[in-house]
matplotlib code that plots the C-alpha trace (Angstrom):
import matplotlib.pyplot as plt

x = [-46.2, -49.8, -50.8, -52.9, -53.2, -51.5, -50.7, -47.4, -47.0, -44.0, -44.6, -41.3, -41.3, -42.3, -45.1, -46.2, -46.3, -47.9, -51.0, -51.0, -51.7, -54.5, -56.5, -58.3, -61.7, -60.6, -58.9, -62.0, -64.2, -62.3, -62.6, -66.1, -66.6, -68.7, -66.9, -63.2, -61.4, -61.4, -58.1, -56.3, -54.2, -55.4, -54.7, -55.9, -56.9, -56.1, -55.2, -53.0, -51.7, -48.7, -46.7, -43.3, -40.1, -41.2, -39.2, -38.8, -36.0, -35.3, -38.7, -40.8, -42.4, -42.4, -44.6, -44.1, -46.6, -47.2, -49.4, -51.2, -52.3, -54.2, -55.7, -57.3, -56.2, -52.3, -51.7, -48.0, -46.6, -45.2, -43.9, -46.2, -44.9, -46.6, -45.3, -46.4, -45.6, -48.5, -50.4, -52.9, -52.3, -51.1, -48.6, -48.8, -46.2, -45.1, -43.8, -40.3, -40.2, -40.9, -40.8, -38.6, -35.8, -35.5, -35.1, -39.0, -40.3, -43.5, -43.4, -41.7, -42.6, -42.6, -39.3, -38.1, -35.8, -32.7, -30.5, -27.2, -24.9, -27.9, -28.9, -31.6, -30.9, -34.1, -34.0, -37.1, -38.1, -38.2, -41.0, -40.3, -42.8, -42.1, -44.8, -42.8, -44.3, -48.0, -47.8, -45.6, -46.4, -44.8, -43.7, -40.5, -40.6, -41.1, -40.7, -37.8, -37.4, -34.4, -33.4, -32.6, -30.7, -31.4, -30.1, -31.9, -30.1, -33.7, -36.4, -37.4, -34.7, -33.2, -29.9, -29.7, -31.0, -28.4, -29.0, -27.6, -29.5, -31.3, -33.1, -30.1, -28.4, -31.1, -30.5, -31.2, -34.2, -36.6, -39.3, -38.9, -41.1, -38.8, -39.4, -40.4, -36.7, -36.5, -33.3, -32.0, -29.0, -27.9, -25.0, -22.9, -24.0, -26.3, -29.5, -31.9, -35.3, -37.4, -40.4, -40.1, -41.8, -39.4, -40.1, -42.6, -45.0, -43.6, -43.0, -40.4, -38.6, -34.9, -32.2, -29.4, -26.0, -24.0, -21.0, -21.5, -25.3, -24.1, -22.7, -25.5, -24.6, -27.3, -27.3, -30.5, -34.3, -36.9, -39.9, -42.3, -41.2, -44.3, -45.1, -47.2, -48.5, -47.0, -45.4, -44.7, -44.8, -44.2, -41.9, -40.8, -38.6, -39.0, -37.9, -40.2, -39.3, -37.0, -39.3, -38.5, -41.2, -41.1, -44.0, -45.1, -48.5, -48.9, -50.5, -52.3, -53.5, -57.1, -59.6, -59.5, -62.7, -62.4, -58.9, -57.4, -61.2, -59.6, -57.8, -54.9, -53.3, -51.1, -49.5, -46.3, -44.3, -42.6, -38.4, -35.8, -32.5, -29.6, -28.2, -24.8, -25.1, -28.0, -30.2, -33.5, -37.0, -40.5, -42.9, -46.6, -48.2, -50.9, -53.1, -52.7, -56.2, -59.2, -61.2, -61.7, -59.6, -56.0, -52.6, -49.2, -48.6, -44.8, -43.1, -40.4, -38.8, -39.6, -36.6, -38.2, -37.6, -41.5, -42.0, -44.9, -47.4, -49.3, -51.3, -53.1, -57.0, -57.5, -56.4, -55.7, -58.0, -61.1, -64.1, -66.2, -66.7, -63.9, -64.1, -66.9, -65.8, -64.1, -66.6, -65.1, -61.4, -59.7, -59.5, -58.0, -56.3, -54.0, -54.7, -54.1, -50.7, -50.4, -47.8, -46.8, -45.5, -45.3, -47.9, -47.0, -47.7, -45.4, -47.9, -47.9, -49.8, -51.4, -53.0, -53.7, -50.4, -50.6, -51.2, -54.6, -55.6, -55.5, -58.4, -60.9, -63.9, -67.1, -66.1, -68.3, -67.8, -69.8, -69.9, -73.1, -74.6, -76.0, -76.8, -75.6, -76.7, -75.0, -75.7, -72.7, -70.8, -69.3, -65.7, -66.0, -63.6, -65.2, -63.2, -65.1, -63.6, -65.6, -66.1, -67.0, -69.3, -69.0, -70.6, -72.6, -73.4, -73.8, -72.2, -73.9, -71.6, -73.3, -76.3, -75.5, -72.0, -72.3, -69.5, -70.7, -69.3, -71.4, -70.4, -66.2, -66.2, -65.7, -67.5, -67.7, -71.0, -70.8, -73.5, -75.6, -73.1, -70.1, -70.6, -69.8, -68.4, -70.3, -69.2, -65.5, -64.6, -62.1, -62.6, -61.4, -62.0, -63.0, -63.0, -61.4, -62.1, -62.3, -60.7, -62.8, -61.9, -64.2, -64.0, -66.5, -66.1, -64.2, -63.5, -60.7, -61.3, -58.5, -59.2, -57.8, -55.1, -54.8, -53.7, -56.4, -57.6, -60.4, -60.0, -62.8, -64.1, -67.6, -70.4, -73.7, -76.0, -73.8, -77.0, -78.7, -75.4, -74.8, -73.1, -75.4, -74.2, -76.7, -76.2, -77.8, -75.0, -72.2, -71.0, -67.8, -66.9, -67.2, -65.5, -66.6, -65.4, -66.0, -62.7, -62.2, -59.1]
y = [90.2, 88.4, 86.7, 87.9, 87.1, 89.1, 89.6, 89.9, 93.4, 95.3, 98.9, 101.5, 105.1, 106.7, 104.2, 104.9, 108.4, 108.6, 106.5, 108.3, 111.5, 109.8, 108.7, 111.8, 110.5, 107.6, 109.5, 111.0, 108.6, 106.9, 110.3, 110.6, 107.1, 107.7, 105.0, 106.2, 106.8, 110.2, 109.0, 106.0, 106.0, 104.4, 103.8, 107.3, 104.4, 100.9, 98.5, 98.8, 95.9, 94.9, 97.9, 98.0, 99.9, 101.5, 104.3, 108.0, 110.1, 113.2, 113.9, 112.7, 108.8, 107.5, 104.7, 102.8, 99.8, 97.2, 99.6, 98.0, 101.6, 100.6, 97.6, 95.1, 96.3, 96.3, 94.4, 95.2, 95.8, 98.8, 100.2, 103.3, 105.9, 107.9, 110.8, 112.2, 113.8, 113.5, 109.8, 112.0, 114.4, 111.9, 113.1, 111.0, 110.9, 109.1, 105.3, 104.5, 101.0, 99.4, 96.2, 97.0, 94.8, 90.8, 90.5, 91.8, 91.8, 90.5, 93.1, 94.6, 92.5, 93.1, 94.5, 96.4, 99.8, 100.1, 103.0, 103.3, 106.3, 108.6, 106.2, 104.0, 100.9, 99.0, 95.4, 93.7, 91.0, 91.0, 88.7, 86.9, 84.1, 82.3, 81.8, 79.3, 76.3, 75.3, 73.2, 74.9, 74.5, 77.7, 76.5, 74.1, 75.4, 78.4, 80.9, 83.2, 85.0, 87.9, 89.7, 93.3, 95.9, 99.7, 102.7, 106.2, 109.6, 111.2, 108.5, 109.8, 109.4, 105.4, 104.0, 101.5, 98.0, 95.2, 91.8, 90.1, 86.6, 84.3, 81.2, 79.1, 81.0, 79.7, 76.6, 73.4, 71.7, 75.0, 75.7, 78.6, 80.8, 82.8, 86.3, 89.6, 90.9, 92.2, 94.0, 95.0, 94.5, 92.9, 92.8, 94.7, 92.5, 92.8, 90.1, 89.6, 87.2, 86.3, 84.1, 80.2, 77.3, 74.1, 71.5, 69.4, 72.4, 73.4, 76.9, 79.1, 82.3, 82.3, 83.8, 85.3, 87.1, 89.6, 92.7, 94.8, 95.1, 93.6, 89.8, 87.4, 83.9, 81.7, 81.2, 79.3, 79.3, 79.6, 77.0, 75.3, 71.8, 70.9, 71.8, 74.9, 75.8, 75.5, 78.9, 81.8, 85.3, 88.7, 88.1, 90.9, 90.9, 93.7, 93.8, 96.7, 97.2, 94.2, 91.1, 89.6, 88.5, 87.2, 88.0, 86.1, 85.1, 81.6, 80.0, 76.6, 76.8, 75.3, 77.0, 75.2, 76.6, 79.9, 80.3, 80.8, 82.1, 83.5, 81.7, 83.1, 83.6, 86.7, 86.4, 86.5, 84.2, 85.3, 84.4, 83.5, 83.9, 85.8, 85.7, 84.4, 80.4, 78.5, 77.9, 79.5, 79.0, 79.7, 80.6, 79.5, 81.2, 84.4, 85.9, 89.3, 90.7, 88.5, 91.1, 89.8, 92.6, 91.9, 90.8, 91.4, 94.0, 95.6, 96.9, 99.4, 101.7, 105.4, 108.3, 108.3, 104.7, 103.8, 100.2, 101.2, 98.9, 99.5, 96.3, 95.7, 96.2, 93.1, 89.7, 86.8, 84.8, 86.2, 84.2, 87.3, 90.6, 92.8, 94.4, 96.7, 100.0, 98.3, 100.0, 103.1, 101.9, 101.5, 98.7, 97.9, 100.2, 100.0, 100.0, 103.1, 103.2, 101.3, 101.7, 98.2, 97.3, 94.5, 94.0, 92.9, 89.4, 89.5, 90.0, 91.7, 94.4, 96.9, 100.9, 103.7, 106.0, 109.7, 111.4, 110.7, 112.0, 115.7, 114.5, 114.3, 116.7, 116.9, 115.0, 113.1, 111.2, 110.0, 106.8, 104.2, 101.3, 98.6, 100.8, 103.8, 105.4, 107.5, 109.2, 109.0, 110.6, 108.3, 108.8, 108.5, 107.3, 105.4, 104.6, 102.6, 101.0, 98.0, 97.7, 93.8, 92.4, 91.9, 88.4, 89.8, 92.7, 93.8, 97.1, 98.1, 100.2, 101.9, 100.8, 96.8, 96.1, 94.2, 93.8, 90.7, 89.3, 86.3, 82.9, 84.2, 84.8, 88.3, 88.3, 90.4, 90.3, 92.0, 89.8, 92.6, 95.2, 93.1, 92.6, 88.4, 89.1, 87.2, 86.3, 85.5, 86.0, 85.5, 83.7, 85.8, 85.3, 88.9, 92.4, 95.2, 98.3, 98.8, 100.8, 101.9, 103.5, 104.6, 105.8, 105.6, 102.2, 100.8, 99.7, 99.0, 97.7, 97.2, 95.2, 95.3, 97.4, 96.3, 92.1, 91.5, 93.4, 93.0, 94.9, 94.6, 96.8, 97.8, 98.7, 99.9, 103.3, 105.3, 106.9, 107.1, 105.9, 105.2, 103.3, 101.7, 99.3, 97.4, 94.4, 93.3, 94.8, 96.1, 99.2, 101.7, 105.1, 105.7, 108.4, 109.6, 111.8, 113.1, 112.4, 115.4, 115.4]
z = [57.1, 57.4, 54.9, 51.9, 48.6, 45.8, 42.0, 40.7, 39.5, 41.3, 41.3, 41.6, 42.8, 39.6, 38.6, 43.0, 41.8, 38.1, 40.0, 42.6, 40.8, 38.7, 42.1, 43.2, 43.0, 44.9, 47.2, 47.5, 48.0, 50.7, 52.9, 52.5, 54.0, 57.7, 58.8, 58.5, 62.2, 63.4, 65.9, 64.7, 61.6, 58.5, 54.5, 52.5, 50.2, 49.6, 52.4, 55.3, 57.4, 59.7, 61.4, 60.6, 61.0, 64.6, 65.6, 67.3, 66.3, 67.0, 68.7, 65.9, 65.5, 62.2, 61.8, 58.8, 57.5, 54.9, 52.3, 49.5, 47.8, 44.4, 46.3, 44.8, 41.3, 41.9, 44.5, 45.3, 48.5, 49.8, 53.3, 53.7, 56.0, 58.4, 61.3, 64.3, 67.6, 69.8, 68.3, 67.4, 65.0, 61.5, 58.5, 55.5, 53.2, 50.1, 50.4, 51.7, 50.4, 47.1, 45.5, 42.8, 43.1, 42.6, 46.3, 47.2, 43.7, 45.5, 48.6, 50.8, 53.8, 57.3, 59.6, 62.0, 62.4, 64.4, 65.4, 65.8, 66.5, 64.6, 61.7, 60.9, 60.0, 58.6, 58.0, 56.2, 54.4, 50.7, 48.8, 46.0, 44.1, 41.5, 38.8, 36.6, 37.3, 38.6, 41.1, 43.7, 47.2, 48.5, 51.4, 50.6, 46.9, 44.4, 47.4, 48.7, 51.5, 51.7, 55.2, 53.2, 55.0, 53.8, 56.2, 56.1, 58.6, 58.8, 58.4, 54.4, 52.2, 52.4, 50.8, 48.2, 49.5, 50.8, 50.8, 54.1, 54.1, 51.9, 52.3, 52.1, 54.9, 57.3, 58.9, 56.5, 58.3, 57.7, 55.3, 53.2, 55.2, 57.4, 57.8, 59.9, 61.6, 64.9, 65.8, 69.4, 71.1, 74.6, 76.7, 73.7, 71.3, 68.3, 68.0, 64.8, 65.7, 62.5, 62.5, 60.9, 60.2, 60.2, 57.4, 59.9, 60.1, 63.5, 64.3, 66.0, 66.8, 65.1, 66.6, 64.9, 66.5, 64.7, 66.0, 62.8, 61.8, 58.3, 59.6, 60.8, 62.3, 63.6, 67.3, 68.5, 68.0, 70.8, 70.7, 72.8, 74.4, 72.1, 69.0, 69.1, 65.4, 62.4, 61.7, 64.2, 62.6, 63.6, 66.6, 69.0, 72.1, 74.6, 78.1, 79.8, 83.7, 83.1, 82.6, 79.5, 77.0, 73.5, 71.2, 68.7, 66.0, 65.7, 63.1, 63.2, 67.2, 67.3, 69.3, 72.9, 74.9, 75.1, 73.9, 70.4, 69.1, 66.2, 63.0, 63.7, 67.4, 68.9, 72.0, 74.5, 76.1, 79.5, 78.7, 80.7, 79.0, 79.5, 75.7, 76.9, 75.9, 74.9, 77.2, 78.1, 79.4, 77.4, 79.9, 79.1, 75.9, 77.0, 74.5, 74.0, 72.9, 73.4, 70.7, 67.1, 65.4, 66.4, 64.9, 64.0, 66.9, 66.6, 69.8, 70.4, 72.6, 72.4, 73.8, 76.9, 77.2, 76.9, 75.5, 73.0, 70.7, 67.6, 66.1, 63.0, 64.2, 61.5, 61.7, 58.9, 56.7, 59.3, 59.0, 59.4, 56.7, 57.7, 54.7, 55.1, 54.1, 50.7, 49.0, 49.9, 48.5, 52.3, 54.3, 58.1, 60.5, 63.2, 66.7, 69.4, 70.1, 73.7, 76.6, 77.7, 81.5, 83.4, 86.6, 90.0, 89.0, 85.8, 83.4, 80.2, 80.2, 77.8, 78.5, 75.8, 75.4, 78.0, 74.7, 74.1, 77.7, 75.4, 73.2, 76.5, 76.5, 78.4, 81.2, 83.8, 87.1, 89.2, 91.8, 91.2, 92.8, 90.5, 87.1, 85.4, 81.9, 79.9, 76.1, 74.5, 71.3, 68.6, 70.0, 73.8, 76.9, 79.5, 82.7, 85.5, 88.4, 90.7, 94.0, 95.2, 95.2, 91.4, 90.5, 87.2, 85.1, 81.7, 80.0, 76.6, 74.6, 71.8, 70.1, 70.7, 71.8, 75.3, 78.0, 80.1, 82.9, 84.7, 86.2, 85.7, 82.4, 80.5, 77.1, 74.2, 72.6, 68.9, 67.6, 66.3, 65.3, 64.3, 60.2, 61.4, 64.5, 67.4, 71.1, 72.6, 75.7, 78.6, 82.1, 85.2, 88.8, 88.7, 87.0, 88.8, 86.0, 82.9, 80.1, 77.1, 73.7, 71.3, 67.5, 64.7, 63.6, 66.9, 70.0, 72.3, 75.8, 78.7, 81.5, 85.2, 84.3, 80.4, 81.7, 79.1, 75.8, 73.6, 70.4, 67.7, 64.4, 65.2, 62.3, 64.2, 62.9, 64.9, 66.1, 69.8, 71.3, 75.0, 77.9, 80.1, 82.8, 84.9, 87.3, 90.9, 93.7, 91.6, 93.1, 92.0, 89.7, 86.4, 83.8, 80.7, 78.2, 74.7, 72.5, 70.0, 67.7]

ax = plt.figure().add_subplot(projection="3d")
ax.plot(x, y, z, "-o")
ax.set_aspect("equal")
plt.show()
C-alpha cells in the first residue's frame, strides 16, 4: 500500500452502503468531470491507489484496488473491486474488503490473490494505528501490521478473515513496516514475499515458505549487497519466458542524474535463485517507467499464461499537483493493463495488452523522412518505427507534450501541460520505435519494444491536438489511429 495519510474511522459493509446511497450528486459530479478516462479504470468517486488481488477466473479478470470512496471526508480503506473480459469494457461493483475488524481497523492494505484447486485465496495486509499516545514514531512503535487470509469460490462473496502473521512473527531485527503479500508457488512448494524495512532503515523483500497456504515459516530475505532505501514495498515475483525478476518500490533512493527523478522509485531486479537453499543473486536495479505517474505495479498470470501489469498512474508524496480533478471528487487511476516479456538481452519489458488493438479507428500509415504531422483526437495510438540515422528529433504530442531525443538521451518534456510536472528522461544509445497511448488526461509511451516506459497524467485544453515529429535525417513509418471505446 503507498503511503497516504488517513483518519481513523473504519467503515463496515452497511455503513459502505448507507453512504453510498446518499452520494448521487457526488457521483455525479465526478462523471461530469472532462478530464475522467474514457479507457483506463478509475474511482466513480474518491481515491483509488495500489492494485491488488490480480486475478482471471473462469474467463473473467477481477481487478481489485486500495479504494478510499468518501475521500477526504472518511478516509478509510477499502479493496474496491472491478471486472472485465476485454480491459476495456469496466464493471464496478460494491467493495470486497473492509476495515472492520481489529486486524485492518486502519485499511485494508495491499495483497495479492492465489488459486488453488478453484478457490481464491487472498492474503492482504491489515492496518492498524494506535492513537493512544502522541509521540509514536510508527515505525518501531504504535503500528501493526497483520498478513490476513480470506478465501472467496467466485471472486464476490469472501469468508470470514484469518489472521496468519503478526508483527511479532516477523523476524526480530525489523521495523514494524512489513506488508504487501505476494503468493506463488515453485517446485511444489508454496512462497509469500512482503515488503520490509529492518530497524537500520534498510529495505528488503521477505521471504516466507509454507505446504498448506495457512503455515508461514520465514526462509530468507532478498537485498542489495548495499543498502538500497530504507523500505521496499509492493514486491512481485514473476518469471515470464523463464527469466526471473523480482519487483519492488524503494523508498529513500536519491535522484542520481537522470535516475530515481521521482520521490519514490519502482523497479526490478533480474534473480537468480532456484528456491531450494539460500543462496541467490540480485541483478542490478532497472527502473521500470521513467514517466512521472507510476508506482505500486502488481503482476500476475492470466489462463493463457500471459504475465500481465496494472500500475497506479500516481506515485507517493509527488512534489507536483496530482490532484487536479479533486474538485470533481476522484483522484488517480491505474495504468493500461501491460503484457510483460523478457527481450533478447534479458530485459524486462512492457507493451499495451492485444485487447486494446479492438479500440483502433481511422487508421493512418505512412513512411517519412525528417517530419510528419498529424491532427489528432484526444484518445489516439501512435506507432512509429526509425530508421538510422537517428541523432535528434522532437515528437510533440498534443498541444505541448514533447518526446526529445538529442545527444543519447530520451526526454519527456511536460513542462507546459503537466499541473508541476517538468522534464525527466532516460539516456539510450538509440531509439528504435515508439509506442504511444493516449486518453483524455494521459499518456503512456513504450520505447524499443517497451525496455523503457514513460507514464505521466497530462492536463492541456484538450483542443487543436496533434503529433508532429520533426528532426534533420530521421527516416521510418508511422501508425495512427483513433481509440474509441
Amino acid at each position: 500500500m503507498a503511503s497516504m495519510t488517513l483518519k481513523k474511522k473504519p467503515m463496515t459493509k452497511e455503513d459502505f452502503r448507507k453512504k453510498w446511497t446518499e452520494s448521487h450528486s457526488q457521483l455525479k459530479l465526478a462523471f461530469s468531470d472532462p478530464l475522467r478516462l474514457r479507457y483506463h479504470l478509475q474511482p466513480p468517486m474518491g481515491w483509488l491507489n495500489d492494485p491488488n488481488g490480480l486475478c482471471q477466473k473462469d474467463g473473467v479478470y477481477h481487478i481489485y484496488h486500495q479504494f478510499v470512496p468518501f475521500y477526504p471526508d472518511l478516509c478509510s480503506v477499502f479493496w474496491g473491486h472491478v471486472t472485465t473480459k476485454d480491459f476495456i469494457h469496466y464493471e464496478y461493483h460494491e467493495p470486497v474488503l473492509y476495515p472492520d475488524t481489529a486486524w485492518d481497523a486502519n485499511g485494508a492494505y495491499s495483497g495479492c490473490t492465489f488459486q488453488k484447486d478453484g478457490l481464491m485465496h487472498v492474503y492482504y495486509t491489515g492496518n492498524v494505528r494506535h492513537t493512544d499516545k502522541a509521540d509514536y514514531d510508527y515505525i518501531t512503535e504504535g503500528r501493526e501490521q497483520n498478513t490476513v487470509l480470506v478465501t472467496s469460490e467466485d471472486g464476490f462473496h469472501f469468508s470470514e478473515k484469518r489472521l496468519l502473521m503478526a508483527n511479532k512473527d516477523y523476524p526480530s531485527d525489523l521495523s514494524l513496516h512489513v506488508r504487501d503479500p505476494q503468493v506463488f508457488s515453485e517446485n511444489g512448494r508454496y512462497y509469500m514475499i512482503q515488503g520490509a524495512r529492518d530497524l537500520n532503515a534498510r529495505g528488503s523483500v521477505l521471504l516466507f515458505e509454507s505446504a498448506d497456504l495457512i503455515s508461514w515459516t520465514y526462509k530468507l530475505r532478498f537485498e542489495t549487497a548495499a543498502p538500497f532505501g530504507y523500505m521496499w514495498e509492493c514486491p512481485n515475483y514473476l518469471k515470464p519466458d523463464n527469466h526471473r525478476f523480482l519487483i519492488a518500490c524503494p523508498q529513500g533512493i536519491q535522484t542520481s542524474g537522470l535516475d530515481y527523478a521521482n520521490t519514490n522509485q519502482c523497479g526490478y531486479f533480474p534473480l537468480k535463485y532456484d528456491f531450494e537453499g539460500t543462496d541467490y543473486e540480485l541483478g542490478g536495479f532497472h527502473q521500470l517507467d521513467r514517466g512521472f505517474d507510476f508506482y505500486a505495479p502488481q503482476v500476475f498470470q492470466d489462463e493463457s499464461g500471459r504475465w500481465i501489469l496494472f500500475g497506479w498512474m500516481s506515485t507517493p508524496d509527488a512534489e507536483y499537483d496530482g490532484e487536479q480533478t479533486m474538485e470533481h471528487g476522484w483522484v488517480h487511476a491505474m495504468t493500461i493493463p501491460r503484457e510483460l516479456y523478457a527481450n533478447s538481452n534479458g530485459a524486462l519489458c512492457q507493451r499495451p495488452v492485444k485487447e486494446l488493438e479492438r479500440m483502433r479507428q481511422g487508421s493512418k500509415r505512412q513512411a517519412f523522412k525528417g517530419s510528419f504531422q498529424h491532427n489528432a483526437s484526444v484518445c489516439f495510438e501512435l506507432k512509429v518505427r526509425l530508421e538510422y540515422p537517428t541523432e535528434g528529433w522532437a515528437l510533440l504530442l498534443r498541444e505541448s507534450a514533447i518526446l526529445r531525443y538529442r545527444d543519447g538521451i530520451l526526454s519527456l518534456d511536460m513542462s507546459a501541460c503537466g499541473g508541476g510536472r517538468t522534464v525527466q528522461g532516460v539516456r539510450l544509445s538509440a531509439v528504435h520505435d515508439l509506442h504511444i497511448l493516449s486518453d483524455t488526461s494521459s499518456l503512456e509511451i513504450f520505447v524499443n519494444g517497451g525496455a523503457e516506459v514513460f507514464t505521466t497524467r497530462i492536463f492541456d485544453s484538450m483542443k487543436k491536438l496533434q503529433v508532429r515529429f520533426e528532426s534533420g535525417q530521421a527516416a521510418g513509418t508511422m501508425e495512427y489511429y483513433e481509440l474509441t471505446v
